[in-house]
mmCIF file of the N, C-alpha and C atoms, coordinates in Angstrom:
data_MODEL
# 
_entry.id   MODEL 
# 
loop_
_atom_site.group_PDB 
_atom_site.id 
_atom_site.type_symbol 
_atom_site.label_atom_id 
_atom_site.label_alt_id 
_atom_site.label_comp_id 
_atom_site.label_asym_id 
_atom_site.label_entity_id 
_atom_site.label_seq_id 
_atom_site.pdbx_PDB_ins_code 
_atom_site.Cartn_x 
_atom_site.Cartn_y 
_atom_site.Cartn_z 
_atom_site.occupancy 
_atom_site.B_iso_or_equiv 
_atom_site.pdbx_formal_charge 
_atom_site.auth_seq_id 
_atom_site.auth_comp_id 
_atom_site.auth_asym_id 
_atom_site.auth_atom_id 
_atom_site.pdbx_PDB_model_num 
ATOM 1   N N  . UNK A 1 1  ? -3.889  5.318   -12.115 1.00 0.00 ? 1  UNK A N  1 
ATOM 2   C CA . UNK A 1 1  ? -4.629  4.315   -11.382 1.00 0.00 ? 1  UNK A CA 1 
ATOM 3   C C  . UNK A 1 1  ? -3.846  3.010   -11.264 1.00 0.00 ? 1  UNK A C  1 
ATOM 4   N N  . UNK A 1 2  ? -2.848  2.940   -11.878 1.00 0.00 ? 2  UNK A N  1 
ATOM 5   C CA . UNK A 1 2  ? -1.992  1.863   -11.762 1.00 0.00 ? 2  UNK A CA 1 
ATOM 6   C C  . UNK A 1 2  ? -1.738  1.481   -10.331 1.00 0.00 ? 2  UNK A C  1 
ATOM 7   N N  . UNK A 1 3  ? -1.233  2.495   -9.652  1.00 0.00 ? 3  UNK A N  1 
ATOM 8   C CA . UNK A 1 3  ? -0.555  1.766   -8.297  1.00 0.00 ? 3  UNK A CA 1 
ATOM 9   C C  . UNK A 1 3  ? -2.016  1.633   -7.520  1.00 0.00 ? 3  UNK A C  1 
ATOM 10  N N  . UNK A 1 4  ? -3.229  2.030   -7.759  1.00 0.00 ? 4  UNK A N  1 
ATOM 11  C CA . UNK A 1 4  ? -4.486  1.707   -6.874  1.00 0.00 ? 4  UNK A CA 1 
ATOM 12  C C  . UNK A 1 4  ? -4.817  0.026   -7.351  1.00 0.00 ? 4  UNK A C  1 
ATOM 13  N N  . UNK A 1 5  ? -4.194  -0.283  -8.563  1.00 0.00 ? 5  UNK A N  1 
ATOM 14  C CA . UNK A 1 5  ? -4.669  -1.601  -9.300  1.00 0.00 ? 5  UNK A CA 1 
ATOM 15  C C  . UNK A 1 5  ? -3.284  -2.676  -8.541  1.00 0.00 ? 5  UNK A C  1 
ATOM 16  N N  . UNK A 1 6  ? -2.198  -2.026  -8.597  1.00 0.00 ? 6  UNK A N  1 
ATOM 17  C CA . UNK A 1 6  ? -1.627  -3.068  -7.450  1.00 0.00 ? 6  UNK A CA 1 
ATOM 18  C C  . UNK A 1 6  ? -1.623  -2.908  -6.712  1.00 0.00 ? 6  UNK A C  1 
ATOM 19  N N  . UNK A 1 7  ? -2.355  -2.078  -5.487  1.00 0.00 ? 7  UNK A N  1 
ATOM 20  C CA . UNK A 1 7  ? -2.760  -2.354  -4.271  1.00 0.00 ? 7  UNK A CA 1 
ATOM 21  C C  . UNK A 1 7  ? -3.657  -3.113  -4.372  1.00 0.00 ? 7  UNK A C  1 
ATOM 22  N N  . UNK A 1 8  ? -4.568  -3.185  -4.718  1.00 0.00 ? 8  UNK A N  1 
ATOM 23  C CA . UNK A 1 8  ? -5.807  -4.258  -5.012  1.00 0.00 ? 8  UNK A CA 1 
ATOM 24  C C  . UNK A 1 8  ? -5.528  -5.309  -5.109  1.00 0.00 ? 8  UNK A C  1 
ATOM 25  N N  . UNK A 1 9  ? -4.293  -5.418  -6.074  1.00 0.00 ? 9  UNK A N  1 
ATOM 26  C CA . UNK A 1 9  ? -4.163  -7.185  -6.801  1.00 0.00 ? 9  UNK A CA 1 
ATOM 27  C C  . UNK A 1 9  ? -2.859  -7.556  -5.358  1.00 0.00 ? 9  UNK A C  1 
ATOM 28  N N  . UNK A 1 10 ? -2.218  -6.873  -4.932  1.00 0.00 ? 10 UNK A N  1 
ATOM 29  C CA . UNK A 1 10 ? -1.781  -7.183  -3.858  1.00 0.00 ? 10 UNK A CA 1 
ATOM 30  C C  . UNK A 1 10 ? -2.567  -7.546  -2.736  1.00 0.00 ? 10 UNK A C  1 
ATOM 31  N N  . UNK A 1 11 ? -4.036  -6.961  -2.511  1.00 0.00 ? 11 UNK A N  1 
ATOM 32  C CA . UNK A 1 11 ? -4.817  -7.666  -1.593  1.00 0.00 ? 11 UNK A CA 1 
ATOM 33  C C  . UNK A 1 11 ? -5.247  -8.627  -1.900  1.00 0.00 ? 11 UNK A C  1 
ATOM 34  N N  . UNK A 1 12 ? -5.934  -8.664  -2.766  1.00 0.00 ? 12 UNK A N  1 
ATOM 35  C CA . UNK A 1 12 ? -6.416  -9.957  -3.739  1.00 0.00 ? 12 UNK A CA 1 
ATOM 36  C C  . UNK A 1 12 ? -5.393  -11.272 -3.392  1.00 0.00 ? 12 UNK A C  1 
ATOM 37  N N  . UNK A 1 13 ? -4.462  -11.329 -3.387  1.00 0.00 ? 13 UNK A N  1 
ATOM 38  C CA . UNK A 1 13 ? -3.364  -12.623 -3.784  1.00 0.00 ? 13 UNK A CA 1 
ATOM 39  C C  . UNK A 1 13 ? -3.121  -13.126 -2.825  1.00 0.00 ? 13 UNK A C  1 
ATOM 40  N N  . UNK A 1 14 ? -3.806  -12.096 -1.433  1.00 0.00 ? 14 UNK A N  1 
ATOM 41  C CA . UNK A 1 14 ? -3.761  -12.606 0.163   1.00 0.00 ? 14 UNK A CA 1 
ATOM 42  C C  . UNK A 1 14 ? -5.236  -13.142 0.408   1.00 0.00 ? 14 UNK A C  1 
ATOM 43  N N  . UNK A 1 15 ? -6.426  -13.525 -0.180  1.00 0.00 ? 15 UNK A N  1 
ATOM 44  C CA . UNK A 1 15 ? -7.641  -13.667 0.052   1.00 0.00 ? 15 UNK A CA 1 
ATOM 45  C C  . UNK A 1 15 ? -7.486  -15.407 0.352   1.00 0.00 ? 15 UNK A C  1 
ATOM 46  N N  . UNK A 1 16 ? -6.578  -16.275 -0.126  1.00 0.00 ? 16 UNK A N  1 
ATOM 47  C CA . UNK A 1 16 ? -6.614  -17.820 0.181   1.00 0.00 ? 16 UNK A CA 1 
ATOM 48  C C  . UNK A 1 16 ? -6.116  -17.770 1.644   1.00 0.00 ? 16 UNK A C  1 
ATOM 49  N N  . UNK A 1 17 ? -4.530  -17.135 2.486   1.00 0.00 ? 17 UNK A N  1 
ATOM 50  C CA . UNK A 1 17 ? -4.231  -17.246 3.503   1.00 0.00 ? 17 UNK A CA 1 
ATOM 51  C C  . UNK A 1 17 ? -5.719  -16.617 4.566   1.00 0.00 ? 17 UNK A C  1 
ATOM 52  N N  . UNK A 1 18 ? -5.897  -15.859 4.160   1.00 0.00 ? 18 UNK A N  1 
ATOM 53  C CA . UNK A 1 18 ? -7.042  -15.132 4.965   1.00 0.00 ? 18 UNK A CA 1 
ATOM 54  C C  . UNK A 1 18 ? -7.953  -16.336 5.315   1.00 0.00 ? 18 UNK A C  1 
ATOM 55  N N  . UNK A 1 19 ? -8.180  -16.484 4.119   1.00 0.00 ? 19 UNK A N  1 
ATOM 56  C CA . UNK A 1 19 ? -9.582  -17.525 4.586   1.00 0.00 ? 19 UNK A CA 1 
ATOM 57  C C  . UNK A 1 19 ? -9.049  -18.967 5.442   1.00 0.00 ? 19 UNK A C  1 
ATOM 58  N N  . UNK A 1 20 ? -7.901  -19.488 4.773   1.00 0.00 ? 20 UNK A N  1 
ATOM 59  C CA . UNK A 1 20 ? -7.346  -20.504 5.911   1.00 0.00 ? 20 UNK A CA 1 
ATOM 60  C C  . UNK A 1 20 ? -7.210  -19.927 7.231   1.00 0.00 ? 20 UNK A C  1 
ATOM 61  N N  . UNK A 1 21 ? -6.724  -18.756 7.448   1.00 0.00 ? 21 UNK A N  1 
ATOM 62  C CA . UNK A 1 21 ? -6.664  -18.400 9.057   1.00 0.00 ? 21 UNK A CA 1 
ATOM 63  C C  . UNK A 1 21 ? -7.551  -18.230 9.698   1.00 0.00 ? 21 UNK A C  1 
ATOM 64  N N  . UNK A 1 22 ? -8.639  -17.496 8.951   1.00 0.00 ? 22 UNK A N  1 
ATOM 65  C CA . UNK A 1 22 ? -9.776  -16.789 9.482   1.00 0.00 ? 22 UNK A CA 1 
ATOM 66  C C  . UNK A 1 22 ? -10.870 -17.792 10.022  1.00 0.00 ? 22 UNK A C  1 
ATOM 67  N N  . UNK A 1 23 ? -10.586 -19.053 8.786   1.00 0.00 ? 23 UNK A N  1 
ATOM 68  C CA . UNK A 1 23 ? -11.966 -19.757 8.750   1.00 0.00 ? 23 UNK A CA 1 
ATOM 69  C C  . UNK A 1 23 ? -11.734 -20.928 9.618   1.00 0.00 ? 23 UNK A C  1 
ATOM 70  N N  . UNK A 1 24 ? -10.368 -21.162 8.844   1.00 0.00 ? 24 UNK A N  1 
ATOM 71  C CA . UNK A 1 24 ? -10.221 -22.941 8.736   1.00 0.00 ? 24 UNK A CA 1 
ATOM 72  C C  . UNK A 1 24 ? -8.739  -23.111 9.906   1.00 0.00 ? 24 UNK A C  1 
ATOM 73  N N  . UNK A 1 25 ? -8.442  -22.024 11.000  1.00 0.00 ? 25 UNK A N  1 
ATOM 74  C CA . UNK A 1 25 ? -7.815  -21.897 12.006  1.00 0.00 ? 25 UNK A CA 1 
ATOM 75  C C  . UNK A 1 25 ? -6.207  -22.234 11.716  1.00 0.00 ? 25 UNK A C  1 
ATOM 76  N N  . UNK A 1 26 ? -6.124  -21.946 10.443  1.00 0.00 ? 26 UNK A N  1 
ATOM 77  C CA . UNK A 1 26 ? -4.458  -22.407 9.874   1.00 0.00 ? 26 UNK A CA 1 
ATOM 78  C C  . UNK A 1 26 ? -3.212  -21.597 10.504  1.00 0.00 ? 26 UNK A C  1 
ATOM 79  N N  . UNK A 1 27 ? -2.688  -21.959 11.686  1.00 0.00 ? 27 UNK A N  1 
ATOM 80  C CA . UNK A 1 27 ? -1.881  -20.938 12.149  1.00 0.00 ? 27 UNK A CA 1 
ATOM 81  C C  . UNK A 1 27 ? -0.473  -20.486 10.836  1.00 0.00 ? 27 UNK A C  1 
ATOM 82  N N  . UNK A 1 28 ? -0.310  -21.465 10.169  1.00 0.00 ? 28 UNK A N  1 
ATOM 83  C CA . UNK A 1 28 ? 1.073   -20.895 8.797   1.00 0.00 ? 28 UNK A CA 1 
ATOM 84  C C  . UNK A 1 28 ? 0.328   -19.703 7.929   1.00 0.00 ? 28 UNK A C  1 
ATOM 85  N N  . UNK A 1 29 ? -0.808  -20.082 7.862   1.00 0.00 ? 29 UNK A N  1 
ATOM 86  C CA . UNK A 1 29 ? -1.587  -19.422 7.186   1.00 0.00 ? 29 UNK A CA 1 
ATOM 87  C C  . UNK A 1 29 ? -1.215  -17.509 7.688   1.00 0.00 ? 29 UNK A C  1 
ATOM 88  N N  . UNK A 1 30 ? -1.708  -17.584 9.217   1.00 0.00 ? 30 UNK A N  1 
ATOM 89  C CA . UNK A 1 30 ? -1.916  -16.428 9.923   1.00 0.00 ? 30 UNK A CA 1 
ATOM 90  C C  . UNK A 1 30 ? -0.211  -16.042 9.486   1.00 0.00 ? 30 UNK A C  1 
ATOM 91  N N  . UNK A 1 31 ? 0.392   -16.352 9.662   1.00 0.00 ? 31 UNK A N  1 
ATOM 92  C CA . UNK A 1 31 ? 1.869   -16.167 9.278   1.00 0.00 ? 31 UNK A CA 1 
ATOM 93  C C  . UNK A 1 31 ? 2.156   -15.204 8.370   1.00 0.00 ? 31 UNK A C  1 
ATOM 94  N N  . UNK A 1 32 ? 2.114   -16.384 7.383   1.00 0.00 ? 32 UNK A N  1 
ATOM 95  C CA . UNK A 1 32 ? 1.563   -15.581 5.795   1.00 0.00 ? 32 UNK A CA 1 
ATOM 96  C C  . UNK A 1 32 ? 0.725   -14.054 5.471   1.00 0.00 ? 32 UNK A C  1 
ATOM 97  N N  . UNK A 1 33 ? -0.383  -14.177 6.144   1.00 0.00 ? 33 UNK A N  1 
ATOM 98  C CA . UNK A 1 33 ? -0.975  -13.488 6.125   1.00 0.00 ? 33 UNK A CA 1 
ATOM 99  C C  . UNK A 1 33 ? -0.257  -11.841 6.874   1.00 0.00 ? 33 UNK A C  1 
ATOM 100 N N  . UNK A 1 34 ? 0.366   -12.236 7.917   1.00 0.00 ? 34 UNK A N  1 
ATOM 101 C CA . UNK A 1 34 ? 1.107   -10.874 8.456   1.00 0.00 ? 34 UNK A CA 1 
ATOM 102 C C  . UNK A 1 34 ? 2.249   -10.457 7.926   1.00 0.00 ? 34 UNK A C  1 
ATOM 103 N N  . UNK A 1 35 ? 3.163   -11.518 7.296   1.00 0.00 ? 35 UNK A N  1 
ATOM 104 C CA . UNK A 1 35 ? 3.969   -11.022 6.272   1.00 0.00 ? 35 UNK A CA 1 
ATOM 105 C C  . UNK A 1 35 ? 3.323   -10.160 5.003   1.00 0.00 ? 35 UNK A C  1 
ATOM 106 N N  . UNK A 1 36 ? 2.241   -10.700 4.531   1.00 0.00 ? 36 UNK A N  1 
ATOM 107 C CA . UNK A 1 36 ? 1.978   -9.896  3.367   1.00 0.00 ? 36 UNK A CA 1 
ATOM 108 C C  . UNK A 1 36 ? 1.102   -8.800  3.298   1.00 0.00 ? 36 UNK A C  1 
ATOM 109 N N  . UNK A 1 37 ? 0.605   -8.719  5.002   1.00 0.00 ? 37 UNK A N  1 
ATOM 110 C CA . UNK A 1 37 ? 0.043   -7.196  5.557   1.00 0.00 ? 37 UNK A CA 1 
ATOM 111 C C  . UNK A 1 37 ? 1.261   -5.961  5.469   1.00 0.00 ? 37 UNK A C  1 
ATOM 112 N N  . UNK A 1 38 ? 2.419   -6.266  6.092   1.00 0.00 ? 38 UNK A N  1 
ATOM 113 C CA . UNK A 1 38 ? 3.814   -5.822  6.043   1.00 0.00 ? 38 UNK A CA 1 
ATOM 114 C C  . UNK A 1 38 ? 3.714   -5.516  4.914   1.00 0.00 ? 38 UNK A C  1 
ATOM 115 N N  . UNK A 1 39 ? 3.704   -6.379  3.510   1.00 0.00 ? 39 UNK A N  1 
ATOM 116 C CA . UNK A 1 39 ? 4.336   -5.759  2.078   1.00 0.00 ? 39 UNK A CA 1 
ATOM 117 C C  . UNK A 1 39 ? 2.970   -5.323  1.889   1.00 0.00 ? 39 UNK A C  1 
ATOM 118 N N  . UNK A 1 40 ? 1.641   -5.064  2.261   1.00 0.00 ? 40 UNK A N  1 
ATOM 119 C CA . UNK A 1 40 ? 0.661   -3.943  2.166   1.00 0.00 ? 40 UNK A CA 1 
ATOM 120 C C  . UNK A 1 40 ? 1.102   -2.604  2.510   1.00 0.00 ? 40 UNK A C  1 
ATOM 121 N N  . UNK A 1 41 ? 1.550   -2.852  3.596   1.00 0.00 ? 41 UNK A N  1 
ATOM 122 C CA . UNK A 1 41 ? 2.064   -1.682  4.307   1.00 0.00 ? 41 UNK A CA 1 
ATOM 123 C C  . UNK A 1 41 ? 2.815   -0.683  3.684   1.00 0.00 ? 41 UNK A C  1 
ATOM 124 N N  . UNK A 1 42 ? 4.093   -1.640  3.375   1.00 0.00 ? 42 UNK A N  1 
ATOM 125 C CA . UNK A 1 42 ? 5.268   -0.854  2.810   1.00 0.00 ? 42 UNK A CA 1 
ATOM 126 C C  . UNK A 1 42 ? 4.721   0.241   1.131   1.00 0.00 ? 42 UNK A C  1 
ATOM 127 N N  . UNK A 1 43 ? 3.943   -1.064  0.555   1.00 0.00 ? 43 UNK A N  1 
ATOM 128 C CA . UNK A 1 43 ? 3.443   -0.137  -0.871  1.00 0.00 ? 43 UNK A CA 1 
ATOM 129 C C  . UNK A 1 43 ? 1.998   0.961   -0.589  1.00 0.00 ? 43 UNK A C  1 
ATOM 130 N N  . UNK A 1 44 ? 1.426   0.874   0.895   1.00 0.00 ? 44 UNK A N  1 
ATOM 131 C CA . UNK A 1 44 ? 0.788   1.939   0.997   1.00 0.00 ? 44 UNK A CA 1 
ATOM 132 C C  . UNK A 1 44 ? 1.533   3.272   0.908   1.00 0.00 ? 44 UNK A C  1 
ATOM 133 N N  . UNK A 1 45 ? 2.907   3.044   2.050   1.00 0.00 ? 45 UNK A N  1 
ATOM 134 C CA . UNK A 1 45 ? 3.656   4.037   2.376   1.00 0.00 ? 45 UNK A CA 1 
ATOM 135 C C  . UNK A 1 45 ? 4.537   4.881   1.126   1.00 0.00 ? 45 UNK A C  1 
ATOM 136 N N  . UNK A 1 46 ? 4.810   3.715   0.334   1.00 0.00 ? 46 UNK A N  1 
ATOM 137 C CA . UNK A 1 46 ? 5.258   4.204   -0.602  1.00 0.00 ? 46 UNK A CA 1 
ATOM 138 C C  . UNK A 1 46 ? 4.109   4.869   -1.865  1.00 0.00 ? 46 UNK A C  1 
ATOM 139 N N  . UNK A 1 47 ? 2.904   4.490   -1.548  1.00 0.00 ? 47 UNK A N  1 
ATOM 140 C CA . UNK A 1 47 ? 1.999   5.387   -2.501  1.00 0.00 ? 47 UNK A CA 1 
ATOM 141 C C  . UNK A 1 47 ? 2.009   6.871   -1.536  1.00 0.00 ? 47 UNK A C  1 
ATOM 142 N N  . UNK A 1 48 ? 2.030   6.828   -0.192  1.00 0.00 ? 48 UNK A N  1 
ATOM 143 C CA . UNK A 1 48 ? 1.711   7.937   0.168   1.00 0.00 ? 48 UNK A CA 1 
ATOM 144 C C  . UNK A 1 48 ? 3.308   8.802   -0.068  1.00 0.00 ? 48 UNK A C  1 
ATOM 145 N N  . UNK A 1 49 ? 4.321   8.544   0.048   1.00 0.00 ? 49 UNK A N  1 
ATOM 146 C CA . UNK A 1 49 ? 5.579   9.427   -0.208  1.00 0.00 ? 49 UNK A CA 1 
ATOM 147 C C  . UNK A 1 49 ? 5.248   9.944   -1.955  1.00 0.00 ? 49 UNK A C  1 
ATOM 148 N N  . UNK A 1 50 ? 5.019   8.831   -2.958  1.00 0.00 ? 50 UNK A N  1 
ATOM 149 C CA . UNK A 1 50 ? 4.587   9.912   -4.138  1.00 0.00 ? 50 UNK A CA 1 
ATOM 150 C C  . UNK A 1 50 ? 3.821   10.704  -4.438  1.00 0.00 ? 50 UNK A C  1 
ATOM 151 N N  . UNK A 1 51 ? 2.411   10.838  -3.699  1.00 0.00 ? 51 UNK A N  1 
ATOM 152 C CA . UNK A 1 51 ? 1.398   11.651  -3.401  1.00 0.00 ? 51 UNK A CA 1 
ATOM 153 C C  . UNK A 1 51 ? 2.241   12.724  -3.134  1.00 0.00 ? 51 UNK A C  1 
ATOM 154 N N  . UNK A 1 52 ? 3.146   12.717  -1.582  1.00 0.00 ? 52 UNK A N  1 
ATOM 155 C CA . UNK A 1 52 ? 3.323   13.801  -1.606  1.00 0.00 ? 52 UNK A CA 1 
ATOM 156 C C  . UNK A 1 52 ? 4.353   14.727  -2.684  1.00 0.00 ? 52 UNK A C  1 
ATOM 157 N N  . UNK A 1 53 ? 5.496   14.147  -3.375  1.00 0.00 ? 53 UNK A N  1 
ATOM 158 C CA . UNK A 1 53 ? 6.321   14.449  -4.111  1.00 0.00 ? 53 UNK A CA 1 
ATOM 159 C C  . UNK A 1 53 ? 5.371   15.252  -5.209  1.00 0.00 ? 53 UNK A C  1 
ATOM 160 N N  . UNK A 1 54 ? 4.361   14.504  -5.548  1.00 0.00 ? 54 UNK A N  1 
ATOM 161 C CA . UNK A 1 54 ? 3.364   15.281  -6.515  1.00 0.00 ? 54 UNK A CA 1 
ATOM 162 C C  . UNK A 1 54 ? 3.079   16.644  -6.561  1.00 0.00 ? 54 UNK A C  1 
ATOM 163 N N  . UNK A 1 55 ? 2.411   16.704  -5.156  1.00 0.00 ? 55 UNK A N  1 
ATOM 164 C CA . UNK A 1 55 ? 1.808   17.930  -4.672  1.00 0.00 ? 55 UNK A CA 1 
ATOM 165 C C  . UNK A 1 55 ? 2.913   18.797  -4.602  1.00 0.00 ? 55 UNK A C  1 
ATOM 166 N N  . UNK A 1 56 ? 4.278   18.470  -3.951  1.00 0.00 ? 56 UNK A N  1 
ATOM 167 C CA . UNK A 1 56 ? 5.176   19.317  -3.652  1.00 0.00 ? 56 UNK A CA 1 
ATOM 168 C C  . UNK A 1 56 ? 5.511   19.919  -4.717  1.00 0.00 ? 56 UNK A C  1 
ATOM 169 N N  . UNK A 1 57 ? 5.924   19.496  -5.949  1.00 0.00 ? 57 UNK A N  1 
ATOM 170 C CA . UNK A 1 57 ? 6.256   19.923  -7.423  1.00 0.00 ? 57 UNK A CA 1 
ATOM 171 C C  . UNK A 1 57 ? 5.521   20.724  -7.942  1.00 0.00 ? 57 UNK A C  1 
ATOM 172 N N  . UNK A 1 58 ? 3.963   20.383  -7.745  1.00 0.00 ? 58 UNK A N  1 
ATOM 173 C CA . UNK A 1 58 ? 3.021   21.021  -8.572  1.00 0.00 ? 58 UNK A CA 1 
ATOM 174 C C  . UNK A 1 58 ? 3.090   22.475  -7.792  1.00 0.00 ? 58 UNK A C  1 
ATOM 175 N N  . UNK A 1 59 ? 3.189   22.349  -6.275  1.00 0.00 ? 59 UNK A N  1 
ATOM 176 C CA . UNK A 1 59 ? 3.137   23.634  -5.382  1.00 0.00 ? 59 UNK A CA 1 
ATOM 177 C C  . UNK A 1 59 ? 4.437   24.399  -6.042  1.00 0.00 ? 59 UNK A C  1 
ATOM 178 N N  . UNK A 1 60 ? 5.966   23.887  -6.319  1.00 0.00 ? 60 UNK A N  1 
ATOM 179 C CA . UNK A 1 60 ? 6.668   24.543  -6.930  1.00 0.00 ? 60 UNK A CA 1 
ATOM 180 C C  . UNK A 1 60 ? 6.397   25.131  -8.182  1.00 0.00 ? 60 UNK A C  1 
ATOM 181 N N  . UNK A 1 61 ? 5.699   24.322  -9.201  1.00 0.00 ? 61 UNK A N  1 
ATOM 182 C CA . UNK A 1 61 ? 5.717   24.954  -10.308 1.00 0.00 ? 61 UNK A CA 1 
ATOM 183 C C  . UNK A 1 61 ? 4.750   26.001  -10.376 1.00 0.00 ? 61 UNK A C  1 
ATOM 184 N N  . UNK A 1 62 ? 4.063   26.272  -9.046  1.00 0.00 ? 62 UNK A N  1 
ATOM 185 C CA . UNK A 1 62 ? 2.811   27.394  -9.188  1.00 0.00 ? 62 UNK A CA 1 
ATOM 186 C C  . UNK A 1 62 ? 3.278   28.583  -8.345  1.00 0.00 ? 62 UNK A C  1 
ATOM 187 N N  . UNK A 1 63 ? 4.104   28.500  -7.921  1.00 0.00 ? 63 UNK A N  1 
ATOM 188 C CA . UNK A 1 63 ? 5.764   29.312  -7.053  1.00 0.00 ? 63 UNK A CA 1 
ATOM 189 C C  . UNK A 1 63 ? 5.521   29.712  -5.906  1.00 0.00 ? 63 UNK A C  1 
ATOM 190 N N  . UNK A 1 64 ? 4.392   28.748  -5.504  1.00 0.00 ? 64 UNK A N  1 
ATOM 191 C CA . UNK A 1 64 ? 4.435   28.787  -4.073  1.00 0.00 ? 64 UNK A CA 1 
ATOM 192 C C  . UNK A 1 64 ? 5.277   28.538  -2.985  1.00 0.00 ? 64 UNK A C  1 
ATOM 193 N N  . UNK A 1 65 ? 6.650   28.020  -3.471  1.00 0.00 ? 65 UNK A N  1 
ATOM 194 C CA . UNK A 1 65 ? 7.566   27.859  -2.578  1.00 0.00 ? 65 UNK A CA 1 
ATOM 195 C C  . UNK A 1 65 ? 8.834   28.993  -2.806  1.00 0.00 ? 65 UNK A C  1 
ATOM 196 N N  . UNK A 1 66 ? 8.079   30.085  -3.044  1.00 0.00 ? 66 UNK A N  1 
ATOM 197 C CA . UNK A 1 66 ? 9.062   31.043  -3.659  1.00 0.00 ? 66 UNK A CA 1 
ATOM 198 C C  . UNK A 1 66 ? 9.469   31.723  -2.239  1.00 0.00 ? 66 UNK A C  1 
ATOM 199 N N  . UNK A 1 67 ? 10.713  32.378  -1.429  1.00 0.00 ? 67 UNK A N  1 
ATOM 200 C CA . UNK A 1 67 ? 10.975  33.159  -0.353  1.00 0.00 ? 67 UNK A CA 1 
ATOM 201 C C  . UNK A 1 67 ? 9.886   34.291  -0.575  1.00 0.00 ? 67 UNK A C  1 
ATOM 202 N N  . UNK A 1 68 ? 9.929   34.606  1.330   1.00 0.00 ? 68 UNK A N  1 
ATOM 203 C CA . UNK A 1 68 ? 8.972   36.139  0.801   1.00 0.00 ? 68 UNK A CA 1 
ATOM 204 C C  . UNK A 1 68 ? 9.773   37.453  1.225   1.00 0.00 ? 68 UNK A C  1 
# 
């Protein structure tokens, strides 16, 4: 659950730019805010490449990737 806890605290740490853009019309703010959608992005992508590495291994070790 670790990397679900820094996705979280990675959203979390964007909740001040948000509210300046959203609320209080801060265009640096909006800035901010799309840069650190980007580094959302990137550590989604990278949770989803270990997901799959997971599955792939576990499918090997059950020898499902055996020739037929």
């Amino acid at each position: 659950m670790s990397r679900f806890t820094e996705l979280k605290d990675l959203l979390n740490s964007f909740e001040k730019d948000f509210i300046k853009f959203y609320e209080k019309g801060n265009k640096s703010a909006g800035t901010r805010v799309r840069k650190e959608m980007n580094e959302l992005r990137r550590k989604a992508q990278d949770v989803r490449k270990e997901i799959q590495d997971i599955k792939q291994k576990a499918k090997e070790a059950e020898g499902g990737n055996a020739p037929a």
